[in-house]
N, C-alpha and C positions, 0 to 999 in steps of 0.2 A: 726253589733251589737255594737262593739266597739264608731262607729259614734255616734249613738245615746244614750249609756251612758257618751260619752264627752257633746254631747250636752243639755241632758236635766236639767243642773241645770243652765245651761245662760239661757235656756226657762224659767225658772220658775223664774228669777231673772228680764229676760222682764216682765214676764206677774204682776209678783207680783207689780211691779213699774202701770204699766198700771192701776191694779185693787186701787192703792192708788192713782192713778190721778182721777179714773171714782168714788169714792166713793167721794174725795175734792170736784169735779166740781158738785157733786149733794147737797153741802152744800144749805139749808134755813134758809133766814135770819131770818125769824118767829120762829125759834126755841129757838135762845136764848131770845126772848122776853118772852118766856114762862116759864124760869128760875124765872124771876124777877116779872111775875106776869100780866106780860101785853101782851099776847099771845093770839089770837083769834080763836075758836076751828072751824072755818070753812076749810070742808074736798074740796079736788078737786083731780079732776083726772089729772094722767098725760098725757099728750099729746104734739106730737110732736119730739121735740129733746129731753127732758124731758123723754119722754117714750124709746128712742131710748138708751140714755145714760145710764139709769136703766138699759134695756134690755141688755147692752153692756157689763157695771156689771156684772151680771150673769153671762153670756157667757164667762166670762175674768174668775171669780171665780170656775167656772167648770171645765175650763180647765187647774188651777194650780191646781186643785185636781185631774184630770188624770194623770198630768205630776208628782204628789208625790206618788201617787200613782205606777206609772212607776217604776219611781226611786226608790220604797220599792222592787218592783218586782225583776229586774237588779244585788241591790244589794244582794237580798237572791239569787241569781241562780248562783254569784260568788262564795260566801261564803260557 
């Protein structure tokens, strides 16, 4: 038990870094054209690594929500 209330906030410290690389690497450059006015509203789907890297997201963002979850847990069972 001890183990893994040492360990879960280097976990969350990994995954939160991961979750701000996989949110940067999904930037579109059409977005900031749409600030300025010159942005074209045609939709596409994702596919590919595109879908994969989204999908990854997620996965990453869920899992720093168990591990705060945890971590809420751990701490009221000491306290």
């Amino acid at each position: 038990m001890e183990i893994i209330k040492l360990a879960l906030p280097w976990m969350q410290v990994i995954i939160s870094v991961a979750v701000v690389a996989a949110i940067l690497l999904q930037r579109n450059d059409a977005a900031l054209g749409g600030v300025f006015g010159g942005g074209d509203s045609i939709a596409h789907t994702k596919r590919g690594i595109e879908r994969g890297l989204f999908i990854t997201t997620v996965v990453l963002a869920a899992l720093f929500v168990i591990t705060a979850i945890l971590s809420l847990l751990f701490q009221t069972q000491v306290s």
